[in-house]
C-alpha positions in Angstrom: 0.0 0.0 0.0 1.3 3.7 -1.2 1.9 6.1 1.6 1.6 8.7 -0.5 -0.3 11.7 -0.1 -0.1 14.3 -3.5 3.0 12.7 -4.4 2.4 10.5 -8.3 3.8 13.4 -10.2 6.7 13.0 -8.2 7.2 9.5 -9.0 6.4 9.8 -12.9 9.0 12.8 -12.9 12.2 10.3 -11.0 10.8 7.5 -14.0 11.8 9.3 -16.7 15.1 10.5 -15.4 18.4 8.3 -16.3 19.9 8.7 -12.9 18.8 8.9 -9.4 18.0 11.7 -7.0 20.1 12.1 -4.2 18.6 14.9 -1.3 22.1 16.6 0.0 19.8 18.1 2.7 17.1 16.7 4.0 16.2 16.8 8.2 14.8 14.8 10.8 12.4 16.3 13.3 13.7 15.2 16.7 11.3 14.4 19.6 13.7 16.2 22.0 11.9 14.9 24.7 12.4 11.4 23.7 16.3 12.4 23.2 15.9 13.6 26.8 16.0 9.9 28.2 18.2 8.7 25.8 20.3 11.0 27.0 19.9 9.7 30.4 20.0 6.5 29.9 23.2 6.4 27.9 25.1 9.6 29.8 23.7 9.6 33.1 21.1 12.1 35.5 23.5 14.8 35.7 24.0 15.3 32.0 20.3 15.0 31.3 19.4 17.1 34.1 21.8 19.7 32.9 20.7 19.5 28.9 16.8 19.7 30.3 18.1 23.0 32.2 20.0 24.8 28.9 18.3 27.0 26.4 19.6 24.7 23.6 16.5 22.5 24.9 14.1 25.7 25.7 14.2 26.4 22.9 12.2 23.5 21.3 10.6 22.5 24.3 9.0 26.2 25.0 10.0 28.2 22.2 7.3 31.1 23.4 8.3 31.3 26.4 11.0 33.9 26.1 8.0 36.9 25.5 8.7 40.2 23.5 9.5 42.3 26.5 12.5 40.3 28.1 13.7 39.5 24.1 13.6 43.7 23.7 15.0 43.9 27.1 18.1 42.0 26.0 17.7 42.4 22.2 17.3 39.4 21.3 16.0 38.3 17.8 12.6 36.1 17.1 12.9 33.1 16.4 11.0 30.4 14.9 8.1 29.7 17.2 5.8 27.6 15.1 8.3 26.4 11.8 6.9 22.5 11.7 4.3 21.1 9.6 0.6 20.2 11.1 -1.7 20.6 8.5 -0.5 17.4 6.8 -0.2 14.8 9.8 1.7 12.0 7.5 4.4 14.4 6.3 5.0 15.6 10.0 5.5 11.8 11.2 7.6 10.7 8.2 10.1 14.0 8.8 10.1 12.4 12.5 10.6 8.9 12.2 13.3 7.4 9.4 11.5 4.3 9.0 8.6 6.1 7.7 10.6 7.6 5.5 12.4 5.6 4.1 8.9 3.4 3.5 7.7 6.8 1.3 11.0 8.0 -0.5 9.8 5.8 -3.7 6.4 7.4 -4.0 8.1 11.2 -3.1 11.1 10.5 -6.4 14.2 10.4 -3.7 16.7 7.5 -4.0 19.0 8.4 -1.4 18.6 11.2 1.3 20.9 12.8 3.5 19.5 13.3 7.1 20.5 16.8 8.6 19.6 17.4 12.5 16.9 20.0 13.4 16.9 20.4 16.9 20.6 18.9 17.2 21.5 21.7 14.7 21.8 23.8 18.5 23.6 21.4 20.7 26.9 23.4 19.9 25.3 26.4 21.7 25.5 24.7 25.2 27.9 26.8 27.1 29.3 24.5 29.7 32.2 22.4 27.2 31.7 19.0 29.2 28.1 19.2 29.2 28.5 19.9 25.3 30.6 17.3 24.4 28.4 14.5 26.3 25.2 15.8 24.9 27.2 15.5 21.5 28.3 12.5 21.6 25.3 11.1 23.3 23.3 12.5 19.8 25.5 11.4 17.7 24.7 7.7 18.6 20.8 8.1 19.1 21.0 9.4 15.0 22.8 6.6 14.2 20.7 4.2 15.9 17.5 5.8 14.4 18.7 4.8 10.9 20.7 2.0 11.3 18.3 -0.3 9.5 17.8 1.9 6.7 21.3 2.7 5.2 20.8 1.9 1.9 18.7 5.1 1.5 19.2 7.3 4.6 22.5 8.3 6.0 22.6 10.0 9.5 24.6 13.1 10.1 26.5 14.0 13.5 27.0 17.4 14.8 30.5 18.7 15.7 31.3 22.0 17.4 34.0 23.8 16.9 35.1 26.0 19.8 38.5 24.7 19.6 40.1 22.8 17.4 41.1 19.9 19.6 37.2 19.8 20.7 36.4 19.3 16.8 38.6 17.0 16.1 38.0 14.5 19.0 34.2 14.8 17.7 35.3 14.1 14.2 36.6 10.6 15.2 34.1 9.8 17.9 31.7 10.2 14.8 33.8 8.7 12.6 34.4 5.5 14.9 30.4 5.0 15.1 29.9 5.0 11.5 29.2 8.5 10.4 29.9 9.8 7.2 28.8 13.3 6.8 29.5 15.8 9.9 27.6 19.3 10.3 30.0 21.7 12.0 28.9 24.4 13.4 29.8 27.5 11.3 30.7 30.2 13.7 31.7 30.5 16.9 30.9 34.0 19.1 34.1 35.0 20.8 34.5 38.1 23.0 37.2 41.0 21.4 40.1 41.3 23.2 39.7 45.0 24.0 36.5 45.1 25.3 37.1 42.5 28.1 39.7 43.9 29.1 37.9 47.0 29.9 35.0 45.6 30.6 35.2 42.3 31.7 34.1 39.1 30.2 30.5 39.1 30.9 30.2 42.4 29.1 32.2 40.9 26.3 29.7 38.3 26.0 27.2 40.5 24.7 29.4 42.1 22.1 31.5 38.8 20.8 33.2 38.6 17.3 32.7 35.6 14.7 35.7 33.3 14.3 34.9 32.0 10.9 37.9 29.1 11.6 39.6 30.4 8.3 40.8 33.7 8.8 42.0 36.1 12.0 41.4 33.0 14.1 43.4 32.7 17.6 43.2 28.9 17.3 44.8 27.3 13.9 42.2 24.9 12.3 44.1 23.1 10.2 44.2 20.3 12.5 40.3 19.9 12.2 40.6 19.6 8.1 43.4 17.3 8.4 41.2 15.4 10.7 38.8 15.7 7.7 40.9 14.1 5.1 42.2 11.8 7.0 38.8 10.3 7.7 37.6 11.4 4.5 34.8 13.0 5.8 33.6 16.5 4.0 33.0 19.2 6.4 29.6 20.6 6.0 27.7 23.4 7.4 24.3 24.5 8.4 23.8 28.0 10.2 22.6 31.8 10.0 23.1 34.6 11.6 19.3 36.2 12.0 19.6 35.8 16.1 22.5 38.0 16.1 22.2 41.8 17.8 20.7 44.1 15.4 18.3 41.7 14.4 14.4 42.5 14.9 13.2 41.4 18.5 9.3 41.0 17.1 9.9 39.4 13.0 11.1 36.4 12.5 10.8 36.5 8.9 13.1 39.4 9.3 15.3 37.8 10.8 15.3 34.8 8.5 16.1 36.4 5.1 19.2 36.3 4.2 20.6 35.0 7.4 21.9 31.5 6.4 23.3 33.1 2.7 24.8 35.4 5.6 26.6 33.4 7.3 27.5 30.7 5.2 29.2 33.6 3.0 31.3 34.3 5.7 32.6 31.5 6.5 33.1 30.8 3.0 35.0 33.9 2.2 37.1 32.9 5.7 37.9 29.4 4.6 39.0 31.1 0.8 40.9 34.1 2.0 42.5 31.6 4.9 43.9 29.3 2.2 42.2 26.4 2.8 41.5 25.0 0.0 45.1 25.6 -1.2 46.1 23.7 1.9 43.6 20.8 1.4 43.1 19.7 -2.1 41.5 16.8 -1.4 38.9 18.3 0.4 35.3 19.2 -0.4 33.1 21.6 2.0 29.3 22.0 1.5 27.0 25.2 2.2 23.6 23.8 3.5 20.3 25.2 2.7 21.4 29.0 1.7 20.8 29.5 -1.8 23.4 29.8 -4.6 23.3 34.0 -5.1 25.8 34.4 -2.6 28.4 31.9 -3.8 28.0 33.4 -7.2 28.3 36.9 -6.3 31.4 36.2 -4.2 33.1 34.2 -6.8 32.3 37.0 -8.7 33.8 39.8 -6.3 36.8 37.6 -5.1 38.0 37.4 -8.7 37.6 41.3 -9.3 39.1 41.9 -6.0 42.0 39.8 -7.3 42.5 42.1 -10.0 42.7 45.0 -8.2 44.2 43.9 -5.2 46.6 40.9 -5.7 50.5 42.2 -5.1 51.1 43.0 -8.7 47.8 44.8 -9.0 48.4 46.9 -5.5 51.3 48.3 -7.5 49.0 51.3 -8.8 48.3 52.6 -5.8 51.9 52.1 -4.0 53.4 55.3 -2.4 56.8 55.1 -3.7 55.1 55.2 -7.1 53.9 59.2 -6.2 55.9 61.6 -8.0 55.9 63.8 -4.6 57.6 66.7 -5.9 55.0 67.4 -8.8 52.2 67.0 -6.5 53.4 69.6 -4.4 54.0 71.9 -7.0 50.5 71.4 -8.1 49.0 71.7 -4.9 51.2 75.0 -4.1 49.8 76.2 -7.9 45.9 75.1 -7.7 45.7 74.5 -4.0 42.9 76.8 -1.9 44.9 79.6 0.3 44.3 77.5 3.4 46.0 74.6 2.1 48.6 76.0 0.4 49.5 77.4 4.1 49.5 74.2 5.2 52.0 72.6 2.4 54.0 70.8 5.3 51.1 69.0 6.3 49.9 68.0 2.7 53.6 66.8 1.9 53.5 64.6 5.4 50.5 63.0 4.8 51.2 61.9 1.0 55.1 61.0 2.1 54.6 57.7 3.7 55.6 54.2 2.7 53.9 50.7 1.8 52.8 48.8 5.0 55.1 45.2 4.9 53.6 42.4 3.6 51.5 40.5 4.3 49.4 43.5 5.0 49.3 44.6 1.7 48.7 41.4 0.2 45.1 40.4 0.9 45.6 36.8 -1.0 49.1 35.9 0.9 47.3 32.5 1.9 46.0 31.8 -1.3 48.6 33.2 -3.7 46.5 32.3 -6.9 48.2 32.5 -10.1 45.9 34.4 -11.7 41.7 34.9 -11.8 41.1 31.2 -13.3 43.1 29.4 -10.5 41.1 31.3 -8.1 37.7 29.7 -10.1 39.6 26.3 -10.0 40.2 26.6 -5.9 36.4 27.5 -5.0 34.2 26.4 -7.8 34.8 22.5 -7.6 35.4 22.4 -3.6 32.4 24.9 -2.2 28.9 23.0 -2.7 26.1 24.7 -2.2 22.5 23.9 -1.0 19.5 25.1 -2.5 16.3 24.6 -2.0 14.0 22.6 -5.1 11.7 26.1 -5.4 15.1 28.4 -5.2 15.3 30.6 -8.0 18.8 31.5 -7.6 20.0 27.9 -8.8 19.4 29.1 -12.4 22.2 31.5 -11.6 24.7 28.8 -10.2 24.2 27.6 -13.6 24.7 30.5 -15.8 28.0 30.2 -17.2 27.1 33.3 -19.8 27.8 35.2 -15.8 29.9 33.4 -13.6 33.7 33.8 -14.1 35.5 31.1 -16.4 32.1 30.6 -17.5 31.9 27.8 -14.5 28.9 26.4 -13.5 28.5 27.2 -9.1 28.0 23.6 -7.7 24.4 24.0 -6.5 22.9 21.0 -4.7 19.3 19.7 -4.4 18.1 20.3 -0.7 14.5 19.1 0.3 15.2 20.4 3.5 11.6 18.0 4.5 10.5 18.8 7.6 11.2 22.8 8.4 8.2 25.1 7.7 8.7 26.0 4.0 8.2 22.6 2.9 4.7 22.6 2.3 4.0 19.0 1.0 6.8 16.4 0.7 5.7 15.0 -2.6 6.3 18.5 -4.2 10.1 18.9 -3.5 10.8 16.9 -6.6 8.4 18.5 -8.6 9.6 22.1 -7.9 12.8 21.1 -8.6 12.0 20.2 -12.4 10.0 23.5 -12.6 13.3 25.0 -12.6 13.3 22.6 -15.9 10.1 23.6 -17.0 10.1 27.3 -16.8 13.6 27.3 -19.1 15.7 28.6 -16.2 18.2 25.4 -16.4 18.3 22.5 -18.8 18.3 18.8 -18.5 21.8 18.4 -17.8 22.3 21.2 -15.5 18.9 19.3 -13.6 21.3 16.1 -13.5 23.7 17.9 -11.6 21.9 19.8 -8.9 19.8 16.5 -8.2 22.9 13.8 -8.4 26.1 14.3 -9.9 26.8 17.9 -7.1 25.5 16.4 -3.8 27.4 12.8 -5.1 30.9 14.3 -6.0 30.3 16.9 -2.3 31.0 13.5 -0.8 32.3 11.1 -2.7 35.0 12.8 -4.1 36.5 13.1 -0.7 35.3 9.8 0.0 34.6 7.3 -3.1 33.5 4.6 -1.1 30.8 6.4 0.6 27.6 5.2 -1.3 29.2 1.6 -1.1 26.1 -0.7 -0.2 23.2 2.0 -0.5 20.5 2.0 -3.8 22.6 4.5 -5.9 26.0 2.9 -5.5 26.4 1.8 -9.6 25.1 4.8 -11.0 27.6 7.2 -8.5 30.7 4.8 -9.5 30.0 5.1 -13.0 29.5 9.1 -12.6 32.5 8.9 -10.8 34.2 7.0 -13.6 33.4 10.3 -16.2 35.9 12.3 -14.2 34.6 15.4 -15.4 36.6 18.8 -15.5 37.0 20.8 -11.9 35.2 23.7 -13.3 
């Protein structure tokens, strides 16, 4: 029997395809309560007691109760009070329980489907770093055990945090060692500025933190954590926003939630670029969940402008020792204003001063491209982005009339079933191929937002990672084109 609500079209539209469709973000909707005792059972009173106590776990348990006046009071931004599905009672149980899921994914056109956390998405915010780690680790396992008797077609995904790189890396191979094959990292972490706890302490500080963005201006060095990566052949991913941040609105959350994951996933991005990273680490892949492709385009875009006008060689036109000095004062003493001219010691001063020593004049000192198409070759085939299957801007990831080197942005299908704009489960895959439909991408660029960009994400850092699941021939013989990185 079909357990299918709206979903035929969906099935008739995988049928005619010639490959499979493989979700590079779909969610589970975790009964936190239920986790709760899990918790307890497998990590003890204390941790449980102490995970029951944190805001992480307010905040699905009574996401209301934090009112209006206290979030003005300390401006904090609305967040997503009612963002799960009701209306359709099936979808709501099968983006809660895997075996349901799984039982549907024929009837909704999805072959293979990677599980992002909803609720576990937060566990990096817990403050206290041994409650963290146990509440990690203890999740990590429950995900696992969830889908362990569907791994042909769902694959887990454990949550890491990041607020030091030895923290990150003993989650990597705690994951690693249970099975886990994709990790969600947590994108950013708040850290106070020097300056201000100094003067005003560290509680103060709190409320007016910094991003580390891991890649760049970072007290710790990450390079252990993508090292950790490769060595385990696991492709860090990420899944965050920044529409909770001060400056937010305390009252709209749809404020709030516009542009906040392209937001923060750009800044990590440009972080993990302008840090060298991917110069470093060749043979690793990262991936952008659920943001939309307009960012990654228009940075692509503005890093390879930026590298023509501020590269070393390019910085040359505006270097100091290049000023003829003596000619601009004789043109200020002939043109100059009376005031000015009267102040010709001042002008000469402030014009007579040298080049700062690199690197601070050399913005790509940790990337030293080449030139603008080794810059396309080191983000294009290593940053994958996720996009929704109704997201408009995947028509622009595609547009090689645009992008520099006429390179296609690796865009990725997302379902993203589950979360509030998902209005009907059987209509993911049949937004998708409006994109199709309404001449914004063809056929083949269809192929690889739906397979070949959430496949190669993973399995270029890993090529045995669809071993034993329902898509493993048709990934080893894309794997076996070996198309071009760009």
């Amino acid at each position: 029997m079909s357990l299918a609500t709206d979903a035929p079209r969906a099935a008739r539209i995988r049928e005619q395809l010639g490959f499979p469709i493989v979700d590079g973000d779909g969610h589970v909707l975790e009964l936190t309560t239920v986790f709760l005792e899990y918790l307890r059972d497998v990590e003890g009173g204390a941790v449980a007691d102490g995970f029951e106590a944190s805001p992480p776990y307010a905040r699905w348990s009574e996401p209301w109760a934090n009112g209006i006046e206290q979030r003005r009071r300390t401006w904090t931004g609305a967040a997503n009070l009612w963002g799960w599905p009701t209306l359709n009672t099936l979808d709501r149980a099968t983006a809660t329980l895997p075996r349901l899921y799984a039982a549907r994914m024929d009837d909704l056109g999805i072959d293979f489907s990677i599980l992002y956390p909803s609720a576990g998405l937060f566990l990096v915010n817990l403050a206290d770093a041994d409650l963290r780690e146990a509440v990690i680790r203890a999740y990590n396992r429950w995900v696992i055990d969830m889908t362990s008797s569907h791994r042909d077609r769902l694959c887990p995904v454990a949550t890491i945090s990041m607020h030091t790189p030895d923290e990150a890396v003993r989650q990597l191979r705690d994951a690693a060692a249970m099975g886990h094959r994709v990790v969600c990292m947590q994108g950013f972490v708040a850290r106070p500025v020097p300056s201000v706890a100094e003067q005003a302490g560290e509680p103060v500080a709190a409320l007016a933190p910094r991003l580390d963005y891991f890649g760049l201006d970072s007290e710790y060095d990450y390079d252990p954590v993508w090292a950790a990566c490769t060595e385990l052949r696991i492709a860090p991913t990420f899944h965050s926003g920044s529409g909770l941040w001060p400056g937010r609105s305390v009252s709209n959350y749809t404020y709030n939630h516009i542009g906040s994951i392209a937001q923060a996933q750009e800044g990590l991005a440009k972080a993990l670029f302008m840090g060298g990273v991917t110069r470093r680490f060749p043979a690793l892949n990262f991936g952008f969940l659920e943001c939309g492709a307009a960012w990654a385009c228009s940075l692509l875009s503005d890093l390879v402008g930026h590298f023509h006008k501020r590269s070393l060689p390019a910085m040359a036109y505006v270097d100091p020792a290049k000023l003829d000095l003596a000619e601009l004062m004789r043109l200020i003493e002939q043109y100059g204003d009376e005031f000015t001219v009267h102040h010709l010691d001042r002008a000469r001063a402030f014009y007579d001063r040298p080049f700062p020593p690199l690197p601070d004049r050399d913005d790509f000192w940790q990337v030293h491209p080449r030139d603008a198409a080794e810059i396309v070759e080191l983000f294009v085939p290593r940053f994958y982005i996720g996009c929704e299957a109704d997201d408009p801007s995947v028509a622009w990831a595609f547009n090689t009339k645009v992008n520099p080197g006429h390179s296609k942005v690796r865009a990725m299908f997302g379902s993203d079933v589950g979360h509030w704009d998902v209005t009907d489960v059987g209509d993911v895959v049949v937004e998708a191929w409006e994109l199709v439909e309404h001449g914004l991408i063809t056929e083949d660029d269809f192929r690889e937002f739906m397979f070949c960009n959430p496949v190669e994400l993973h399995a270029r850092t890993n090529p045995d990672f669809f071993n034993g699941t329902r898509v493993a021939q048709e990934v080893n013989a894309f794997l076996a084109e070996g198309r071009g990185s760009a």
